[in-house]
TINU-209429 format. One line per 2 residues: number of its first residue (from 1); for each residue x, y, z of C-alpha. Coordinates in steps of 0.2 Angstrom, whole numbers, plus 5000, padded with zeros to 4 digits. Layout:
BEGIN
NUM> X Y Z | ...;
***
This chain:
BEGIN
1> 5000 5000 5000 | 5006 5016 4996;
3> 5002 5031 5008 | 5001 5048 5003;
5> 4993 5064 5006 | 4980 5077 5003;
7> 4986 5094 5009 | 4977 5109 5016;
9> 4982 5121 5003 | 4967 5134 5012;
11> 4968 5152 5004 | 4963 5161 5019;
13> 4974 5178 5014 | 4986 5185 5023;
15> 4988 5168 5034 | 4990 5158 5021;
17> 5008 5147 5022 | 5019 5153 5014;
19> 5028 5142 4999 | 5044 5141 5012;
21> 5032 5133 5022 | 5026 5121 5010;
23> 5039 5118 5004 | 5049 5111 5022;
25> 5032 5101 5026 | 5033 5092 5010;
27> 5053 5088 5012 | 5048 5082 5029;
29> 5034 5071 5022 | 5046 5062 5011;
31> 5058 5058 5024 | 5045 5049 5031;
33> 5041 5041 5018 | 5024 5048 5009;
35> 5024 5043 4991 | 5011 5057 4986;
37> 5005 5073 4990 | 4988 5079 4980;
39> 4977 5093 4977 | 4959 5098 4981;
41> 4953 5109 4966 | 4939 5124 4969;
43> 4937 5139 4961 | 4922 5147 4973;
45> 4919 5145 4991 | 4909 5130 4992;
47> 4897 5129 5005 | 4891 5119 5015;
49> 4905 5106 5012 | 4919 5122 5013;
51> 4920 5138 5021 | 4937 5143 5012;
53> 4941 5145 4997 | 4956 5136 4991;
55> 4971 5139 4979 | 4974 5135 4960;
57> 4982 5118 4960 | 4991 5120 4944;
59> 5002 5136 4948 | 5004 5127 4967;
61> 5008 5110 4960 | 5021 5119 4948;
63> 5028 5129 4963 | 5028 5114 4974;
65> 5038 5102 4961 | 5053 5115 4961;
67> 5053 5111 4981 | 5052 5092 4983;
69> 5064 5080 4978 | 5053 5063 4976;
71> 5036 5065 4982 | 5023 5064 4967;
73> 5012 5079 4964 | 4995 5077 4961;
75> 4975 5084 4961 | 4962 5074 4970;
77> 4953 5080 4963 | 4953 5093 4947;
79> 4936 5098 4940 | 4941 5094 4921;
81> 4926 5102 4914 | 4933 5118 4919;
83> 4945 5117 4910 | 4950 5120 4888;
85> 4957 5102 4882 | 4971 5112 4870;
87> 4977 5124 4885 | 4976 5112 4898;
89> 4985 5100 4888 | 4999 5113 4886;
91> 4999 5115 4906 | 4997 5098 4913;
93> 5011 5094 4899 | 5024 5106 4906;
95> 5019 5102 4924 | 5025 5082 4922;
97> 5040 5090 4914 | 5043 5102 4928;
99> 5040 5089 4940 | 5053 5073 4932;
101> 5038 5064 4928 | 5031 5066 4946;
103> 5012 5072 4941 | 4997 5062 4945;
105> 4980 5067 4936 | 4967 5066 4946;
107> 4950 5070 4940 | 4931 5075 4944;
109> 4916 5081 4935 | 4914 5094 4950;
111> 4896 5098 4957 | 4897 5118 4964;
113> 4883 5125 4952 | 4889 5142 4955;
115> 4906 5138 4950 | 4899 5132 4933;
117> 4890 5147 4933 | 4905 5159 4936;
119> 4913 5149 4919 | 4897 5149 4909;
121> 4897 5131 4908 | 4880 5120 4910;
123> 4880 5112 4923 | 4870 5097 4917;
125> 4884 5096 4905 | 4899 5093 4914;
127> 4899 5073 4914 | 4897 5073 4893;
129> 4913 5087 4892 | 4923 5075 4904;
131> 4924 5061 4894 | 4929 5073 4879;
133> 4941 5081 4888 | 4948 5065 4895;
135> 4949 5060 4877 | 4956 5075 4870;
137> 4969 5078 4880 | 4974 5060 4881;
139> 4975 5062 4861 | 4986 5077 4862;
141> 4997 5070 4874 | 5000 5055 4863;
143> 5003 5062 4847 | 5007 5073 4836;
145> 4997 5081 4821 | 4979 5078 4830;
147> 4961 5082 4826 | 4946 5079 4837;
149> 4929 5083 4833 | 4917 5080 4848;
151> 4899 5089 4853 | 4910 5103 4865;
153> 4927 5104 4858 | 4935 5102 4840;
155> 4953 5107 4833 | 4963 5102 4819;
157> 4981 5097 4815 | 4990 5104 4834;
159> 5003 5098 4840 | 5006 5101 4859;
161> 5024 5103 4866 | 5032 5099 4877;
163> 5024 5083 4880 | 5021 5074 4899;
165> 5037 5065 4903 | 5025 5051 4907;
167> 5019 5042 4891 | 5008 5039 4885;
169> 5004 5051 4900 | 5000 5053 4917;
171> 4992 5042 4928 | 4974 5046 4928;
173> 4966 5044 4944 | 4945 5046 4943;
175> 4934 5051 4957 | 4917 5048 4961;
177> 4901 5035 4963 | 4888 5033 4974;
179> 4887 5043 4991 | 4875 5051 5005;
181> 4876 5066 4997 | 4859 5075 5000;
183> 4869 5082 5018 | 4880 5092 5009;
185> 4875 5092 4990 | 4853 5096 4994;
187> 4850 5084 4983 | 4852 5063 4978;
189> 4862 5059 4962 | 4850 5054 4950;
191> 4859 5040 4941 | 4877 5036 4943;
193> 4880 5023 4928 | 4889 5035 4918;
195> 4900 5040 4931 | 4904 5023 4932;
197> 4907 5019 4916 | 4920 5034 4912;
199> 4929 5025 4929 | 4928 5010 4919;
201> 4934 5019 4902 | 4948 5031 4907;
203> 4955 5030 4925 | 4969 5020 4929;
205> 4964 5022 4949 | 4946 5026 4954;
207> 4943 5037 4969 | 4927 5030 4979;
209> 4919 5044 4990 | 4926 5045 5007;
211> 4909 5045 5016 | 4903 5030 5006;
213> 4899 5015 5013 | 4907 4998 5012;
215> 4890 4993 5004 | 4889 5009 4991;
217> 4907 5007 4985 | 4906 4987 4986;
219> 4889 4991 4972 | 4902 5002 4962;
221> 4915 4991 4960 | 4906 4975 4954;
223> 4899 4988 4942 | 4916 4995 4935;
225> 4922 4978 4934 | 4908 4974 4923;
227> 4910 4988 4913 | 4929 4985 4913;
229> 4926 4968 4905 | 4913 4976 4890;
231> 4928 4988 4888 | 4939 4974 4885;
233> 4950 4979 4901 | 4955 4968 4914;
235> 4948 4974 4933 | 4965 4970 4940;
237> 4973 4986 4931 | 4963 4997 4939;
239> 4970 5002 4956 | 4960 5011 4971;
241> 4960 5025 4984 | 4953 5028 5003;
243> 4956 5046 5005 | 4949 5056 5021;
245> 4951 5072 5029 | 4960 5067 5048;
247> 4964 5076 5065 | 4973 5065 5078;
249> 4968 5068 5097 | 4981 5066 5110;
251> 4975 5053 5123 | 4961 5058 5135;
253> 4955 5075 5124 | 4939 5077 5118;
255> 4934 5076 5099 | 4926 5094 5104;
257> 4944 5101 5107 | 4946 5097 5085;
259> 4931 5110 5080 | 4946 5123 5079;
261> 4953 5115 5065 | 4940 5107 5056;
263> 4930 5127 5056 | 4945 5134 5048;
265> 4937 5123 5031 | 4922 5117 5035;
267> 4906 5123 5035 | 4900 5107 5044;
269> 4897 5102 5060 | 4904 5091 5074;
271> 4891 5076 5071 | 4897 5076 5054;
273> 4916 5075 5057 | 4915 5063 5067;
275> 4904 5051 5058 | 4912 5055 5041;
277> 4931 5060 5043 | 4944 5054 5056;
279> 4945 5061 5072 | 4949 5053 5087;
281> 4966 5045 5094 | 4978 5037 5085;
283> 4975 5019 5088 | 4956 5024 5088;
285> 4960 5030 5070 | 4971 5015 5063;
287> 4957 5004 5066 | 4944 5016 5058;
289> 4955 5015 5042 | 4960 4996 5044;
291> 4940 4994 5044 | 4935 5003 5029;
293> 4950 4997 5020 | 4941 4980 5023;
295> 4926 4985 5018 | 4933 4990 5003;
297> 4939 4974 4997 | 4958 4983 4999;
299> 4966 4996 4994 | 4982 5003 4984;
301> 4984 5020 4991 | 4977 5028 5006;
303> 4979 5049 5009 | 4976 5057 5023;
305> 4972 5074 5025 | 4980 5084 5042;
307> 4971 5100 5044 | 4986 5113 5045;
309> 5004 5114 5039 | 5014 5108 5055;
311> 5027 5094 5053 | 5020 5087 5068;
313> 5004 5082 5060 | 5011 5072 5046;
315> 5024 5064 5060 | 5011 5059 5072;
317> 5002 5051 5057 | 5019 5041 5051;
319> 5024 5035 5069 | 5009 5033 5077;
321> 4993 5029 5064 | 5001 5020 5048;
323> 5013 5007 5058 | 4996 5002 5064;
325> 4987 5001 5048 | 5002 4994 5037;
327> 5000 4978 5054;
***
């Protein structure tokens, strides 16, 4: 299993840390051995999920590859349909080049309906532009002289330099499937097939929700594996993810002692940490991870979220909390 990290890369002005910062965190994380360190993408405050907003993960991936050594840099996730398949190409292309080949794509459809708004972008359409991003890009990345001609995006004859130092290209993670999301989304997802089946198509790792339960993602899976095998894919190439926001108590103090942390992002409540992220004490937290990674039939990589930017977080995590689970 492969451990890495999603950071708390918070945009809250003149407190924001600072790339030195960052930067000594990060060198500390691989030290101890993190393999990753990923991305949330937003371009709004998101309430009710967020109360911040947070910063661009291209420019701060970019930043962040010139001080690391080893630790892959990735999104987790980007909201593609943000994006234009021809520029992002060109950036996500010179990130991987920036980086030595240490990029990790990690991708979502997005759901904020006032950040589509912001963009002029339907929102009803962002599932359909995924998949032709996904392919556009992809075909960019691969090739020279290409054309596409989808229902969103079509060029002719561009070649795209430099190209990912990954070919064909970066490892493309995929997030998404069924989740209790009326408590923070108002409303059910109406069908999730076709999320499925572009997990199925394109990613090389999905990304189940962290709130899912064992029985949700164990539904998802048997249907990616289906969809895997009408693809002509074998299920065994596609790897999977247990991500989670986590705050580590120190033996005897109460969860209520966390709600400083968790209000610097989120907009939700102390019932909800609790029952959906990790919070609690160390070995009170290994076993909540060793249980869903159970539940989820195994894992390749799990990423933990710490809440601020102190070395002693990601410490506490590596000495106390992943012996534990590796056990």
């Amino acid at each position: 299993m492969h451990f890495g990290l999603r950071l708390p890369s918070f945009a809250l002005g003149p407190k924001t840390a600072s790339l030195q910062e960052m930067g000594a965190y990060l060198r500390r994380a691989e030290d101890l051995g993190f393999d990753s360190a990923m991305l949330i993408d937003h371009l709004l405050i998101a309430p009710p999920a967020y109360r911040v907003a947070w910063l661009e993960p291209i420019s701060l991936l970019s930043a962040l590859a010139a001080v690391t050594r080893t630790i892959r840099l990735g999104t987790l996730v980007l909201v593609l349909p943000f994006r234009d398949p021809v520029a992002f190409a060109k950036e996500w292309g010179t990130l991987d080049v920036l980086s030595g080949g240490r990029s990790i794509l990690g991708v979502g459809v997005g759901w904020n309906k006032e950040e589509f708004a912001a963009l002029r972008i339907p929102h009803e359409e962002r599932g359909r532009r995924m998949n032709e991003m996904l392919e556009a890009i992809t075909a960019l990345w691969a090739g020279d002289d290409v054309s596409y001609e989808g229902k969103y995006y079509r060029f002719e004859h561009l070649t795209i330099e430099p190209k990912p130092a990954q070919q064909p290209h970066p490892p493309i993670w995929i997030g998404g499937g069924t989740q209790p999301s009326e408590k923070i989304y108002g409303e059910a997802v109406s069908t999730i097939q076709p999320v499925l089946r572009r997990i199925a198509r394109y990613a090389s790792t999905w990304v189940p929700h962290s709130s899912a339960t064992a029985e949700m993602v164990a539904g998802d899976w048997e249907l990616i594996r289906g969809y895997m095998v009408e693809l002509g894919r074998r299920p065994e190439e596609m790897s999977r993810v247990y991500s989670n926001f986590v705050h580590i108590l120190k033996p005897g103090e109460k969860p209520e002692s966390a709600a400083a942390k968790f209000r610097v992002y989120s907009g939700m409540d102390l019932e909800y940490w609790q029952q959906f992220y990790l919070l609690g004490e160390a070995e009170d937290v290994a076993e909540r991870i060793r249980g869903k990674i159970t539940a989820l039939g195994g894992v390749d990589h799990l990423i933990l979220n710490p809440l601020d930017w102190d070395p002693a977080s990601i410490e506490i995590l590596a000495e106390r909390v992943l012996p534990l689970v590796a056990a």
